[in-house]
Each structure stands twice: as C-alpha cells, then as structure tokens.
C-alpha positions as a Markdown table, in Angstrom:
| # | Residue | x | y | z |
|---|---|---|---|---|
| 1 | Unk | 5.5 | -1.5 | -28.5 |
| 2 | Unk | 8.8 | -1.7 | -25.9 |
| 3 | Unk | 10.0 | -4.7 | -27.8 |
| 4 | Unk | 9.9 | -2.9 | -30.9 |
| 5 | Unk | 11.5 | 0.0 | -29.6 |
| 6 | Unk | 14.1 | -2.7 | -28.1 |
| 7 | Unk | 14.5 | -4.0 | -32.1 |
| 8 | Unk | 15.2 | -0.1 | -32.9 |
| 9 | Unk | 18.5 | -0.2 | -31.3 |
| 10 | Unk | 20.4 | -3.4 | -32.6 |
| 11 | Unk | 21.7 | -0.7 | -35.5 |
| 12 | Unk | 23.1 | 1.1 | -32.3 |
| 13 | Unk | 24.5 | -1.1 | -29.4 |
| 14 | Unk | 26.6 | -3.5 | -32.0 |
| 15 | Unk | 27.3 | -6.9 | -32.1 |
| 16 | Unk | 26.3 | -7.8 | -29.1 |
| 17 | Unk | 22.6 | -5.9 | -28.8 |
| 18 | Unk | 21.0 | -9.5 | -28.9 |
| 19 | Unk | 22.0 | -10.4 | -25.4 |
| 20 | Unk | 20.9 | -7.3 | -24.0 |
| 21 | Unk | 17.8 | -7.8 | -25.7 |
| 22 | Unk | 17.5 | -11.3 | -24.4 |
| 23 | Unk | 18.1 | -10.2 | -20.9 |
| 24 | Unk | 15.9 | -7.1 | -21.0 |
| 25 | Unk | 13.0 | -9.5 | -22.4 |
| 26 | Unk | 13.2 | -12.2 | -19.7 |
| 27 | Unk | 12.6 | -8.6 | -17.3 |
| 28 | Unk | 9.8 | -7.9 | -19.2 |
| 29 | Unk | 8.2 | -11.4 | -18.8 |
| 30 | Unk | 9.0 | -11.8 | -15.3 |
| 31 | Unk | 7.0 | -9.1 | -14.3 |
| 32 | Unk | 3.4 | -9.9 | -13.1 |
| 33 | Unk | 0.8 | -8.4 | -15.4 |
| 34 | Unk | -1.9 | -6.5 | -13.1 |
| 35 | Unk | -4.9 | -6.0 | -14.9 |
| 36 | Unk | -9.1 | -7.3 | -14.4 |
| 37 | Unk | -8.0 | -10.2 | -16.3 |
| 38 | Unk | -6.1 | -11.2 | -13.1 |
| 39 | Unk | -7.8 | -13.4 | -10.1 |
| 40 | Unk | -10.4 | -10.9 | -8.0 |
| 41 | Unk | -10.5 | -10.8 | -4.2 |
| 42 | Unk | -13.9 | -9.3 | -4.0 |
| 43 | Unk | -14.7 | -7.5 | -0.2 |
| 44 | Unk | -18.3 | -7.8 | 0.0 |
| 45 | Unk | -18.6 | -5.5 | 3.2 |
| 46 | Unk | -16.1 | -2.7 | 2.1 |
| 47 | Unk | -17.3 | -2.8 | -2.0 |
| 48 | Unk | -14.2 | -2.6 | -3.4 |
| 49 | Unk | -12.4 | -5.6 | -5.7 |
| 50 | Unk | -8.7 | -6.2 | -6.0 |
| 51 | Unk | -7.5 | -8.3 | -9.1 |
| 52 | Unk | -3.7 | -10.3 | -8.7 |
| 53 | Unk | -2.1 | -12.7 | -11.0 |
| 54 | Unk | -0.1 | -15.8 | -10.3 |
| 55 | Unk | 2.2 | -16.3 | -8.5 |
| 56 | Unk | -0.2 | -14.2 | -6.1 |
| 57 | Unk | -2.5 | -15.6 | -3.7 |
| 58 | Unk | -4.9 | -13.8 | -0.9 |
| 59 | Unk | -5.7 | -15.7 | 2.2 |
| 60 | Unk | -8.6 | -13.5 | 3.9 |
| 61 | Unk | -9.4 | -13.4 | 7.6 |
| 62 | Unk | -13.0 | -12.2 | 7.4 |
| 63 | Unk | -14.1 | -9.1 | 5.5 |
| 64 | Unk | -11.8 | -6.4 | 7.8 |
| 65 | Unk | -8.1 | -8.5 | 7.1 |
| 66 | Unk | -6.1 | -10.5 | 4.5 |
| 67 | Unk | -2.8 | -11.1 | 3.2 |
| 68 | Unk | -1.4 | -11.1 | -0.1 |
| 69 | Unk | 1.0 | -14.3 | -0.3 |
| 70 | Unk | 3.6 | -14.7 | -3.3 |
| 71 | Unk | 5.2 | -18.2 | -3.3 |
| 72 | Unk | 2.8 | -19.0 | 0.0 |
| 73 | Unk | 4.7 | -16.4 | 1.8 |
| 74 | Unk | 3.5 | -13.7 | 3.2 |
| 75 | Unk | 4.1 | -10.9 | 0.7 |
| 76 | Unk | 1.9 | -7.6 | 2.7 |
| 77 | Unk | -0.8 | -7.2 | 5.0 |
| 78 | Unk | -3.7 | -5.5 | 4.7 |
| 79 | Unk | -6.4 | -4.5 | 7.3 |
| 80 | Unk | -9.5 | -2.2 | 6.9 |
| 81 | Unk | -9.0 | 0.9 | 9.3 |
| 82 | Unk | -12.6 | 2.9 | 10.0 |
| 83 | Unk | -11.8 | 3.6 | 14.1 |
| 84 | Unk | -11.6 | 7.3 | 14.0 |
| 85 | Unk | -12.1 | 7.5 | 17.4 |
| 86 | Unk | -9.1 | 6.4 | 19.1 |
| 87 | Unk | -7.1 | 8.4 | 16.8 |
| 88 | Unk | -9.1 | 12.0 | 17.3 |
| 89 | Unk | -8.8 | 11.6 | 21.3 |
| 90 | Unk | -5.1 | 12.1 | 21.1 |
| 91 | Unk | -4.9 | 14.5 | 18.2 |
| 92 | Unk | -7.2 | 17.4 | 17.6 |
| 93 | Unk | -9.9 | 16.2 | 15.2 |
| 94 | Unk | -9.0 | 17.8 | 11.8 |
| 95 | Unk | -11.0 | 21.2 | 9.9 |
| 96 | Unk | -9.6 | 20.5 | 6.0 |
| 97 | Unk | -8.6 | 17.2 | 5.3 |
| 98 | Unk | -10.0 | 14.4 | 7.7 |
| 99 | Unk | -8.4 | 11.2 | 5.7 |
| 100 | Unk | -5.2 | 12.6 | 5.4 |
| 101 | Unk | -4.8 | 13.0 | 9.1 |
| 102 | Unk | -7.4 | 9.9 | 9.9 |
| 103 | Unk | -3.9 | 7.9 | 7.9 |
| 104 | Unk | -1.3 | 9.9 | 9.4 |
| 105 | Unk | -2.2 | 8.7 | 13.0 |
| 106 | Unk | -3.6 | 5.4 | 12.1 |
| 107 | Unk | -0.6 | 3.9 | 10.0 |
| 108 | Unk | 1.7 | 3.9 | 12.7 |
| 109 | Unk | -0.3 | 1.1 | 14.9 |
| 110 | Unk | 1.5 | -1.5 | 12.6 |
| 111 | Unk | 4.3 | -1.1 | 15.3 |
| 112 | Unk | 2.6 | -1.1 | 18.2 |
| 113 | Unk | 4.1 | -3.9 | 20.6 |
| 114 | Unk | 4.4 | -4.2 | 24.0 |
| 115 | Unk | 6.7 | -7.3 | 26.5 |
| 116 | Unk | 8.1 | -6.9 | 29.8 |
| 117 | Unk | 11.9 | -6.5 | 28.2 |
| 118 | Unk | 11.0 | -3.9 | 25.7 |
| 119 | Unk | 8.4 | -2.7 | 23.0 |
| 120 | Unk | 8.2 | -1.1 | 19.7 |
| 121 | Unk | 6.6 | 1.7 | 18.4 |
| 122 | Unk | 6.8 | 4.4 | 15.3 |
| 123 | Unk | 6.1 | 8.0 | 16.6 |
| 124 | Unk | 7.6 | 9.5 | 13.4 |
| 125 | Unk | 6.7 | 9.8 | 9.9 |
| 126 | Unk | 9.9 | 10.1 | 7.9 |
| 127 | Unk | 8.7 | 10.9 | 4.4 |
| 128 | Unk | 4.9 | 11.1 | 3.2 |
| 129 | Unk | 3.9 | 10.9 | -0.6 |
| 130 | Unk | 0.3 | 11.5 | -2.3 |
| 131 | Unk | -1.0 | 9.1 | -5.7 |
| 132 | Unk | -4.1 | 8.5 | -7.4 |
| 133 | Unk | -4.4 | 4.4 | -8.3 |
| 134 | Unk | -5.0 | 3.7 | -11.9 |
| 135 | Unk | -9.1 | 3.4 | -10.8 |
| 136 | Unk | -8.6 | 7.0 | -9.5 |
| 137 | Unk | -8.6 | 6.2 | -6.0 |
| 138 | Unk | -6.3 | 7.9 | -3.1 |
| 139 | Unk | -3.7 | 6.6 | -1.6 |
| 140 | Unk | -1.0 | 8.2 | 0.5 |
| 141 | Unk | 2.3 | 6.4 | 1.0 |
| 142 | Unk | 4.2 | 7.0 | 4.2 |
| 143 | Unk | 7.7 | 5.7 | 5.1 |
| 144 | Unk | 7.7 | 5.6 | 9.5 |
| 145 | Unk | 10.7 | 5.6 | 11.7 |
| 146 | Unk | 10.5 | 2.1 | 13.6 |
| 147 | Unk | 11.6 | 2.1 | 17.2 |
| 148 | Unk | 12.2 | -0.6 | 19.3 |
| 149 | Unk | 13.1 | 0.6 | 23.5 |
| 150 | Unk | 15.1 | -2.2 | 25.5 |
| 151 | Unk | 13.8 | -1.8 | 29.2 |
| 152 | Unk | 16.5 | -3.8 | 30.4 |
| 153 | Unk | 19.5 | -2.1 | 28.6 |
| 154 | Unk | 17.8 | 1.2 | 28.6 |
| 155 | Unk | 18.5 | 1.9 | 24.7 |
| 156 | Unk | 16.7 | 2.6 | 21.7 |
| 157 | Unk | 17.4 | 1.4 | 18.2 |
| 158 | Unk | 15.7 | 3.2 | 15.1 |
| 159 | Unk | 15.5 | 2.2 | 11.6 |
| 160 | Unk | 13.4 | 3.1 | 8.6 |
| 161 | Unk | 10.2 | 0.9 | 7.5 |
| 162 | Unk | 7.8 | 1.0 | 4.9 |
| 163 | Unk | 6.4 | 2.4 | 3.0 |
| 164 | Unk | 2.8 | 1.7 | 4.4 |
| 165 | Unk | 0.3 | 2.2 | 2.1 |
| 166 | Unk | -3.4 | 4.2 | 2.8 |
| 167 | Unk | -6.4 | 3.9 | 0.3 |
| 168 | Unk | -8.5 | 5.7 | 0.4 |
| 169 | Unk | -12.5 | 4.1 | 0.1 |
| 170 | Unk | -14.1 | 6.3 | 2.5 |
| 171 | Unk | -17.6 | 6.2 | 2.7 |
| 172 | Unk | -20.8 | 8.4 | 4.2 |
| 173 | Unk | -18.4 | 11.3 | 4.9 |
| 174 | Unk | -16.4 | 8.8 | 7.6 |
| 175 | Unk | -12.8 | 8.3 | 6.9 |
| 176 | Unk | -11.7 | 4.1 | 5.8 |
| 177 | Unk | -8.6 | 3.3 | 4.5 |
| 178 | Unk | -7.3 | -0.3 | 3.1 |
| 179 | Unk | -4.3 | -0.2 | 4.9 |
| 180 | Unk | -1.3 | -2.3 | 2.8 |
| 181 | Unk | 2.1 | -3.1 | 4.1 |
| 182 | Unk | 4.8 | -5.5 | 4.6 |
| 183 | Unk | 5.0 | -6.0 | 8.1 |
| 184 | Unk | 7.6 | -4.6 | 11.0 |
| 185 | Unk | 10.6 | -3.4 | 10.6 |
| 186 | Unk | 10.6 | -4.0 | 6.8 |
| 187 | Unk | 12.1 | -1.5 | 4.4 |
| 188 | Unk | 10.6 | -2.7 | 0.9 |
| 189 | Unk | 12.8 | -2.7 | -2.4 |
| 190 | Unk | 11.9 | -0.4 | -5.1 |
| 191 | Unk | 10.5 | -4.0 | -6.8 |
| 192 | Unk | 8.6 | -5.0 | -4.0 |
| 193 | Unk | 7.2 | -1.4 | -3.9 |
| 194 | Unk | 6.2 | -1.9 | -7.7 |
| 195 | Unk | 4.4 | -4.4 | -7.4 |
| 196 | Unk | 2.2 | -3.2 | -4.5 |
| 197 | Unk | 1.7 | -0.1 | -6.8 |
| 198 | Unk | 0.9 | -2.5 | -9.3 |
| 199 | Unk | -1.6 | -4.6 | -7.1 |
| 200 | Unk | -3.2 | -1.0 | -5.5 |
| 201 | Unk | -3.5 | -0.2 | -9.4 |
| 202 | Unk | -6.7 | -3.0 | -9.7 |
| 203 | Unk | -8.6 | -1.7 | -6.7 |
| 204 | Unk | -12.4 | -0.7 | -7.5 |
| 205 | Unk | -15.0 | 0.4 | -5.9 |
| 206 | Unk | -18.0 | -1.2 | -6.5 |
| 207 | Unk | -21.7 | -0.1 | -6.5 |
| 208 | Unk | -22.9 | 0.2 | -3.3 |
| 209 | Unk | -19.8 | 2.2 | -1.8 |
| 210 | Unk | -21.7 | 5.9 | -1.1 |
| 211 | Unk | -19.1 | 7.8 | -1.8 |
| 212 | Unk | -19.3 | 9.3 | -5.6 |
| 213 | Unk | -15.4 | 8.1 | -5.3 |
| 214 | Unk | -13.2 | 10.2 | -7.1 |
| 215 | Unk | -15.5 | 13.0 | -8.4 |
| 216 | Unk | -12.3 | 14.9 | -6.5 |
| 217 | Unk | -9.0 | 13.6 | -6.4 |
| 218 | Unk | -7.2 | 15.8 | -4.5 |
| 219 | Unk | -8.7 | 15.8 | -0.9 |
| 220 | Unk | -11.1 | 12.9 | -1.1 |
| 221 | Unk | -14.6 | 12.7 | -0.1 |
| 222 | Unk | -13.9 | 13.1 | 3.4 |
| 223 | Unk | -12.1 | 17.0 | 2.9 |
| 224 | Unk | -14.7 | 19.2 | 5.0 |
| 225 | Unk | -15.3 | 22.2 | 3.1 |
C-alpha cells in the first residue's frame, strides 16, 4: 500500500513528514482512477470499449471519430484510421511489419492544412516509441516535427508536437489504428501524457473483432511472415 509505505518514513524525514504526507496524498487523490469501473465508450463498428472516469467525458461523432473532453474541453482527438491506400501509393507497401509503417505514414495527416498565405504539414518523425496497453494491445507513440510554410514571407517555422498515439485493433490481416492525440501544434506534458496512457490502458477488444488480438505482442497481427 503507497500510503503505508508513505507512513514508513515519518521515523525518517522529521518533524515535518506530515505535510509532505499531506501534500503527496492530495497527488494521490487527484489522479483519475482508470479502471472498468469507469464510464465505457463502447464502438460498436470497430469492437473495442474504452472506460474514463469523471471529470472525463466522450462526445462521439459517429462510430469512426470522438473526442475525449476533461472540464468540457477538448482534451485529445481520436479518429479510426483503416485507408491503407493512400498511404502505400506514396511509400512502397511494406514486407515485415504492415501496421508499423500503416502508422508511420498515417499519423502525420493530423497536420495536414492547406490556405492561400501558408500551410502546415509534419514530414518528420522526431522520436518513435513501442508499448503494450494494460489489455495487451499495441500502440506505438510517435513525437512529429510540425511545420508551418508562410507563402507570403517565404519562411518556415518548426516545432515539436505530440506525442500521437497508434492502437493497434487491426483486424482480417488489414491494418486499423485508433489514432489518439491532442490536436496541432501541441506538445503534451508528461501529466497529460499520463493520463492518455492511463485512458489507452481500458481499451478492449471485444468479441467480434477477428483478430486473435494479442496472441503476439511484438509485431501485431498484421506482421506478414
């Protein structure tokens, strides 16, 4: 038990242990509990479930979007990717692991953006990172180089956003990914970035999803052998 182990150390820190426990305690508490106890999103097309306590809220947009809002803000995005198409006309379509580059090409769309005075776009992936979700699913974490061109000026500015999150709940051999992330040009906080670890944690996949899900963790379903 942490608060136990908290207790431990009164004999340690001295007189004035009680209002670091105090303050390490109201951390504790603060922290939304993820869990199946929490409120489900359920995805009837894609079979999966996603459980988030209060404060949290989901405000869906059909079965292929919805976003995650904490204090009726919007807290992250998240979009069902299965167009493999427009991805493998650009790049050369894969011969080991299909959802690793299916998510590669695919989470850089977020910056996609287009005016007459300038646009956006993230070409580069600056870091990349590989997890398995407390259910055992996939999920690779990639932190993109935002960059937004000025026509008129003729200059670029570049800054770092993300991370932007890939599931993995690939079915039938085809690459899907519940894409999760906060939105343009955001760089999270090592809390925010908790608590979309925390909220990834609940995802399951639920009967009626073909793919024997996690029989192999490290390429997926969709590795081609």
């Amino acid at each position: 038990n942490r608060f136990l182990e908290l207790f431990d150390l009164v004999g340690v820190l001295g007189p004035y242990t009680h209002i670091l426990l105090v303050l390490l305690m109201s951390v504790f508490l603060s922290i939304p509990a993820f869990g199946s106890e929490g409120n489900p999103y359920r995805n009837e097309e894609y079979n999966f479930t996603l459980h988030y306590p209060s404060p949290f809220q989901v405000r869906s947009f059909g079965e292929g979007y919805f976003d995650i809002l904490k204090d009726d803000k919007i807290f992250v995005e998240a979009s069902i990717e299965d167009d493999t198409l427009s991805i493998f006309i650009q790049e050369e379509k894969p011969k080991i692991d299909v959802f690793r580059s299916f998510a590669r090409g695919r989470c850089k769309i977020i910056c996609d953006s287009d005016g007459p005075d300038d646009s956006t776009y993230c070409k580069e992936i600056e870091s990349e990172k590989e997890w398995t979700s407390g259910n055992g699913l996939r999920v690779l974490e990639f932190t993109l180089i935002f960059t937004r061109e000025n026509y008129r000026n003729k200059t670029k500015e570049k800054s770092r956003m993300g991370p932007v999150y890939m599931v993995d709940i690939s079915r039938g051999g085809t690459p899907l990914a519940l894409m999760i992330h906060a939105g343009h040009e955001t760089l999270l906080s090592r809390d925010s970035e908790q608590l979309i670890r925390g909220l990834i944690d609940t995802i399951e996949l639920r009967p009626g999803n073909s793919d024997q899900q996690r029989k192999i963790k490290v390429c997926g379903t969709t590795c081609e052998k």
